[in-house]
N, C-alpha and C positions, 0 to 999 in steps of 0.2 A: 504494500500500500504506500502511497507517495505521501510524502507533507506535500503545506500548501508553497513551501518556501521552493521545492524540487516543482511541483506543477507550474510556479508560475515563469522558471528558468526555461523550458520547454516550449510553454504556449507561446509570452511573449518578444515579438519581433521589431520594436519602433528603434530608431539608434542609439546605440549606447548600451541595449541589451543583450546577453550571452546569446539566443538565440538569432536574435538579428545581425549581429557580429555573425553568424557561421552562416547565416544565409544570404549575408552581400557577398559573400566568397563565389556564390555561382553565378550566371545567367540567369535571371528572373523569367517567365513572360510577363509582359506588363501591355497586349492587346493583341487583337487579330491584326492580319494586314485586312482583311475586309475593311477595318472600320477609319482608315484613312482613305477609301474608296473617295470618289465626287469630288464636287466642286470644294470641298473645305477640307483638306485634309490634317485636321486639326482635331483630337483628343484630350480630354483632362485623364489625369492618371495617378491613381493613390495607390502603393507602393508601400509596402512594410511600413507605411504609415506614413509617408513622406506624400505632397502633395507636388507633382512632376504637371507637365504637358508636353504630350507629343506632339510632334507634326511632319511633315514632309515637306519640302519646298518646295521653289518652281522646276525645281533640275532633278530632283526624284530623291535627296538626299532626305534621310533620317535624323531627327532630330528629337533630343530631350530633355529637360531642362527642368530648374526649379520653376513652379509654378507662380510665384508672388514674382512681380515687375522689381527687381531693383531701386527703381527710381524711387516712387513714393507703396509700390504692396500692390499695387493695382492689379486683379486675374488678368494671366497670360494667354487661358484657355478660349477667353472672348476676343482678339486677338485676328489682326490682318494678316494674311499671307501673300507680300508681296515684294517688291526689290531684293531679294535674295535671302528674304529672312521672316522671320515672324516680329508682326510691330504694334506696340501696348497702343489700343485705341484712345488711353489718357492725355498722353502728351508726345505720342511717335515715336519712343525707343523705339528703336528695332535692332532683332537679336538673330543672328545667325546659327546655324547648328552647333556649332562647337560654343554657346553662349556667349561668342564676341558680340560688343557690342560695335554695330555699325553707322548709327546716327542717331543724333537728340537732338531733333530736327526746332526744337524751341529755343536753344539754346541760342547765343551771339553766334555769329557767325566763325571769329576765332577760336571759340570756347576748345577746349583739349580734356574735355570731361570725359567723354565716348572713351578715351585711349585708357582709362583708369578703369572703368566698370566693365567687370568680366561677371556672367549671370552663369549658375553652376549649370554643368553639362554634365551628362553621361553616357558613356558608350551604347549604343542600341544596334541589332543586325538579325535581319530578316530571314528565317529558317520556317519552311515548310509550314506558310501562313499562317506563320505565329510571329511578332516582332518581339524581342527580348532586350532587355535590358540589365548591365552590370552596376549595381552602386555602390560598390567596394571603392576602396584603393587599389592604386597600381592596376598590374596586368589583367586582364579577366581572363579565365583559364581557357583551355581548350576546347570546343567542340565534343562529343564523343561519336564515334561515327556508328551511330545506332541505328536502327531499320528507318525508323521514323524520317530522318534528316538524311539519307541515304537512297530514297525511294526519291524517282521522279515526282516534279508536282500534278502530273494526273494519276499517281498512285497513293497520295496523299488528300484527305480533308480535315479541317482545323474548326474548332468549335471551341467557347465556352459558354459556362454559368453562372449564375452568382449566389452564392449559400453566406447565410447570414448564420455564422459560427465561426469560431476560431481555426484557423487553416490545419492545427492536429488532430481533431478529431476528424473533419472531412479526411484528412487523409490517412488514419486509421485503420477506417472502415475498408479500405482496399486489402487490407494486411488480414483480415479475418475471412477465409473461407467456407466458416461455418455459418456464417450470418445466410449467404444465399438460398437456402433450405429453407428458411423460413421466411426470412423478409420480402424475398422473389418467387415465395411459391404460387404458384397459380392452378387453378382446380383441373382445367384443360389444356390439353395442347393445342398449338395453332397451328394451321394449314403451312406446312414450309415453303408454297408461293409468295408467301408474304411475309417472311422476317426476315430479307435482306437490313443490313445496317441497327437491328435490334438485336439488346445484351440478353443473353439467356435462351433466345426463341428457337436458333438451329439447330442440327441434329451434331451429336459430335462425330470427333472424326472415325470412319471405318464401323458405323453403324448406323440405324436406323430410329437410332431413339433420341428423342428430342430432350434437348438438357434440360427442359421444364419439367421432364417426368424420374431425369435421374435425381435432380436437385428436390423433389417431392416426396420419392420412392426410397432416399436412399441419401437419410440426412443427418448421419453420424461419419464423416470421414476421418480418415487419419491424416494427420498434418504430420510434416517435416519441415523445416525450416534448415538453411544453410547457410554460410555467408559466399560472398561473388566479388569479385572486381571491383563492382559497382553498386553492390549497395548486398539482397538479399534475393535469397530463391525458394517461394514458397512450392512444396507437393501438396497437393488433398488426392487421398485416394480413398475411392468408395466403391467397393467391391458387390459387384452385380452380380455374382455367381462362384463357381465351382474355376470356373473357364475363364471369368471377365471380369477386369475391374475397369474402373474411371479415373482416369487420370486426367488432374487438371495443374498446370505447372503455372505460376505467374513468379511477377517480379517485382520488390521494394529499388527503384532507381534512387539513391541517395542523389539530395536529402530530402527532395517531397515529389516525389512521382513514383507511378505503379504502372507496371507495363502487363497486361492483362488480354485474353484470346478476345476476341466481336465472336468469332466465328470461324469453321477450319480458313478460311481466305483472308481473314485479317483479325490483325491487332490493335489495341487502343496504348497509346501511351498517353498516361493523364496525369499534369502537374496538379499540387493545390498550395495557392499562391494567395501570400497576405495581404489581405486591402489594410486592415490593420488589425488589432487584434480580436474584434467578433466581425468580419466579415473577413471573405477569402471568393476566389474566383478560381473553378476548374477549369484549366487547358485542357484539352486532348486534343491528338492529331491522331486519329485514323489511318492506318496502312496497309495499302492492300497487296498481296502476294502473287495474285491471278492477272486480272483483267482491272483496268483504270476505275477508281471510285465514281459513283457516281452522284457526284458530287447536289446536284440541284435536288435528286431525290434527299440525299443523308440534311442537307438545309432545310428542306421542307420538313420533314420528319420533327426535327427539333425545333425549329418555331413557333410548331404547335403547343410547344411547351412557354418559351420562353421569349420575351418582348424585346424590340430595339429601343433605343439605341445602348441599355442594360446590362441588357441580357438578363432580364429578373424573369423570374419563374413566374408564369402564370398562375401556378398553386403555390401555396405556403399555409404559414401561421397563420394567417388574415385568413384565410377561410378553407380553413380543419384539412388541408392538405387534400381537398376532395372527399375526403374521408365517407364513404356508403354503406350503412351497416348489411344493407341486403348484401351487397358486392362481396362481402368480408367475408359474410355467411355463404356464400353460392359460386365467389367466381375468384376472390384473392385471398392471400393471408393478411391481407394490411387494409382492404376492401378500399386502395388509393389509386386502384386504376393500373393500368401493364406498362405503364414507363418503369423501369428500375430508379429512373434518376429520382423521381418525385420521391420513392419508396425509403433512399439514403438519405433525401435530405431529410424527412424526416425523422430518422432515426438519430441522426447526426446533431440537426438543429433542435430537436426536444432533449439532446442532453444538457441543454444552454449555451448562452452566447460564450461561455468557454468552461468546457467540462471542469466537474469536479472531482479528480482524481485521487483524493481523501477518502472518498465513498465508494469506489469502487472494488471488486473482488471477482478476479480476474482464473479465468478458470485455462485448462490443456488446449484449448482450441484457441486462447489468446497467445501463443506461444513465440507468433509472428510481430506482436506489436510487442510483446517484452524485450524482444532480441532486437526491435528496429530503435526502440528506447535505449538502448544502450549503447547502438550506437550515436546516436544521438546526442547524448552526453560525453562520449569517449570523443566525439569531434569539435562539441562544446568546449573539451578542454584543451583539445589544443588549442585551438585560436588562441582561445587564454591565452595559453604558454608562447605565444607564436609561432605553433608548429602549422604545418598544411594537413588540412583533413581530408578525408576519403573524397574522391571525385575531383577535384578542382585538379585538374590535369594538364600535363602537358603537352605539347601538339605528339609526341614521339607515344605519350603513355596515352593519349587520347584517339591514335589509330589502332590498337591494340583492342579498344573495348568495343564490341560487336552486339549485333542482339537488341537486348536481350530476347534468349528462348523465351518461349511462353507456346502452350498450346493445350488443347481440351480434345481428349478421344475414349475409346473404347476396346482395351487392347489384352493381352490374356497375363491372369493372375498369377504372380510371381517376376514377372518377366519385365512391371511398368519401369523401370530406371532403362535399359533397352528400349520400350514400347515407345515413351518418349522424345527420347532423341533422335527417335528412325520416324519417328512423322515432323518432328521437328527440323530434321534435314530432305524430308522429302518437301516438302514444305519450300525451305530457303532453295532446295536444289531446282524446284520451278518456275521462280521468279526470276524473271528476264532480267532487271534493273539489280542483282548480284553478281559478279563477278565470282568467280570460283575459289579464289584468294579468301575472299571474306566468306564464302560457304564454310568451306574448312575450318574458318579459323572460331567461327561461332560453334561447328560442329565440335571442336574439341574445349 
């Protein structure tokens, strides 16, 4: 059981905190590239607490910065995009990407004020329509060359949400395999013409059974947890027979992402990122193995959830998450409807705007959030120390890390550490946008 002194090191991220100190050490997301689409390419952006704005200029460059004007505080997010910069509609600063200032267009005309006021900048760069941002000091680490940013961009789609909760417990819940048996059960299967791009709905691999009936039928697995390269490597195995077990393999991507199967054709890598300390926004980028995502259908699908220019959930607290008691009784376990997403947040957001870790009693099938807390605090401490924690890589140690594996099938009992890795590379071995270099090097 945690004190509240240990919980609150963890949860909170603003600067100047142990937690937020080891998470300016990565790449952030901090927006789609979607949402600098149009005529305004212009976003407000809060950030482990910090109040930024992005933009893009007239030459396509990226930019991000503090969001208060220098001058007298004035928001930068209200803001013109024009002469090669972003310019405070108060009195005409204008500011260029790298936060130079390039004119204080009020000023004398001699004035040499411009040449003194630098507005903070930070690094941002554009990876499989997600734009990310570094707010550390110095270098920002490596890349890792993962399936996600390694897939062409018609084998890629990028999406987020917005959950009103502390960014650990959303991402927690990916680290638990047992929760899906219950919180994603559903009474029926559904027609497999229609669950392209939906979590749970497909059949898995090398059988005929659809994971809503394995996750229903058969909801005591056995978990393994291991550590990886890059963070953690969760097993659930749930043994269908004499002959056949389920095997479903995911992954903890240190320090806030889970790389998790859609479906045998593709995977979800999902960040959860701090707007500040009760609210967070899930990244994912979708990756597909086969044939190009199809991207208008996967947008459509989740609109239906979730509002522009937001991205706030349609459901929530404000009205009981949908919540149907017939539904509960007849067709869900949660009776909140067949999105998965809806079903976490509320699981997530009813523990509070940031859990209480004092109270809780944490049983064998938490075994993945114990070991991903530890490391959690073992990278806490270095920072501390000034050492480099797990991930923040080099470009040499950053082509090195592949993957992650991840995959859900149906394969014979005894045999799953085998069963595994042979659809796992059958899998990498058919996608076109792999090289055979990086097949190998994932396969071992």
């Amino acid at each position: 059981m945690m004190s509240a002194e240990q919980n609150a090191v963890i949860t909170q991220t603003s600067a100047g905190s142990p937690a937020g100190a080891l998470l300016r050490q990565y790449w952030q997301p901090a927006a789609l590239a979607v949402e600098l689409d149009g005529e305004r390419a212009i976003r407000p952006v809060k950030l482990l607490g910090q109040d930024l704005v992005l933009f893009r200029d007239e030459d396509g460059r990226l930019g991000l910065i503090d969001r208060d004007c220098p001058h007298r505080g004035a928001d930068l997010a209200f803001g013109r995009l024009e002469d090669g910069g972003l310019r405070c509609p108060f009195h005409g600063w204008l500011f260029n990407t790298k936060g130079d200032c390039l004119q204080t267009p009020a000023e004398p005309k001699d004035s040499r004020l411009c040449e003194r006021i630098k507005q903070q900048s930070y690094p941002v760069i554009e990876r499989s329509g997600i734009i990310f941002a570094y707010l550390g000091e110095g270098e920002p680490p490596a890349f890792a060359d993962l399936d996600c940013f390694v897939a062409p961009d018609s084998h890629v789609f990028a999406f987020k949400g917005l959950i009103e909760c502390n960014w650990l417990q959303a991402l927690e819940v990916g680290m638990d395999p047992a929760h899906a048996s219950f919180l994603h059960r559903f009474f029926e299967d559904d027609d497999q013409s229609g669950v392209y791009g939906r979590q749970f709905r497909a059949t898995s691999a090398d059988s005929d059974i659809p994971m809503t009936r394995v996750l229903r039928e058969f909801d005591c697995p056995t978990i393994e947890v291991e550590k990886t390269s890059s963070g953690l490597r969760l097993k659930a195995y749930r043994k269908i027979s004499e002959a056949s077990t389920h095997v479903r393999v995911t992954n903890v991507l240190f320090p806030q992402a889970f790389v998790i199967p859609l479906s045998s054709e593709m995977t979800i890598t999902q960040w959860h990122v701090p707007i500040d300390d009760t609210n967070c926004y899930w990244y994912a980028i979708f990756t597909s193995f086969t044939k190009a995502v199809d991207k208008e259908e996967m947008r459509a699908q989740r609109l239906k959830l979730y509002t522009l220019p937001d991205y706030r959930p349609r459901v929530g607290r404000f009205n009981d998450y949908g919540f149907d008691p017939y539904e509960q009784a007849h067709k869900t376990y949660t009776g909140m409807g067949d999105d998965i997403n809806v079903h976490d947040q509320w699981a997530i957001e009813s523990q509070g705007a940031v859990q209480d870790r004092t109270r809780e009693h944490l049983g064998q099938t938490d075994k993945g959030i114990v070991a991903y807390r530890r490391l959690l605090l073992e990278a806490i401490r270095k920072v501390e120390a000034g050492e480099r924690p797990l991930m923040v890589l080099t470009p040499e140690e950053a082509s090195a890390i592949r993957g992650p594996s991840t995959m859900d099938g149906i394969g014979p009992t005894g045999q799953s550490e085998e069963y595994w890795r042979d659809v796992d590379a059958r899998r990498r071995g058919g996608a076109s946008w792999l090289t055979e270099n990086q097949v190998a090097q994932e396969k071992n």
